[in-house]
N, C-alpha and C positions, 0 to 999 in steps of 0.2 A: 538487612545486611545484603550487599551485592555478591551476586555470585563470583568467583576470582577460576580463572582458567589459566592452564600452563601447557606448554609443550613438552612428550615426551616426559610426564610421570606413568610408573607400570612398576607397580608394586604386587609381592605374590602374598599370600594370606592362604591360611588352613579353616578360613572361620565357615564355620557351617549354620543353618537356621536362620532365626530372625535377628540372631545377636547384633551387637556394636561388631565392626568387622576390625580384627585385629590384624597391624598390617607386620608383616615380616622382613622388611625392607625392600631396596630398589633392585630389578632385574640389570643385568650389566648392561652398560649403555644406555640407560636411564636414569631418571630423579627422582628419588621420592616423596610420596604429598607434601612431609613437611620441607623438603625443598623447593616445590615447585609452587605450593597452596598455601603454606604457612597454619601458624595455630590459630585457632578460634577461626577461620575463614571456612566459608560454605563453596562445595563446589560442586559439579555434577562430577559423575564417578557410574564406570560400566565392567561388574566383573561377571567372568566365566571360567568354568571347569571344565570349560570342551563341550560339555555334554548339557549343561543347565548356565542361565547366565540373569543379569537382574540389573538393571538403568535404574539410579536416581540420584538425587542432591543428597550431601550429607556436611557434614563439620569434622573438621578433626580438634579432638579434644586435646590430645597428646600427640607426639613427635607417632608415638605408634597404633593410634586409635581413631578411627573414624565413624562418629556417630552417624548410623542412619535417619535422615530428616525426611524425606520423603520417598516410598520407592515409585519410581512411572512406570514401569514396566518390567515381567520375569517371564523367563519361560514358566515359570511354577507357579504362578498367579495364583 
């Protein structure tokens, strides 16, 4: 599967751990993955709390779910 990139998706999420990261919807002035990535599409994806953060590809399963497929890099490693 090719990875799919979009501009200007920033979606916020409460998800904590190693979970599938649940997404909350789009920050104002943005799109969200399933607007910008679409379903079953792989994409990369970089989130942070300010304080901790974690880079890698993932799929969104659902309009609000994005399975992590690989992480590359955390501060938490």
């Amino acid at each position: 599967m090719a990875l799919v990139s979009a501009d200007r998706v920033k979606e916020t999420s409460n998800t904590e751990g190693v979970n599938d990261i649940q997404l909350n919807g789009a920050v104002e002035g943005y799109q969200s993955f399933f607007a910008g990535i679409g379903l079953t599409s792989e994409c990369r994806y970089c989130f942070t709390n300010n304080d901790d953060w974690e880079v890698g590809t993932g799929t969104l399963s659902t309009a609000e779910l994005l399975t992590r497929d690989t992480v590359l890099d955390s501060s938490n490693d």
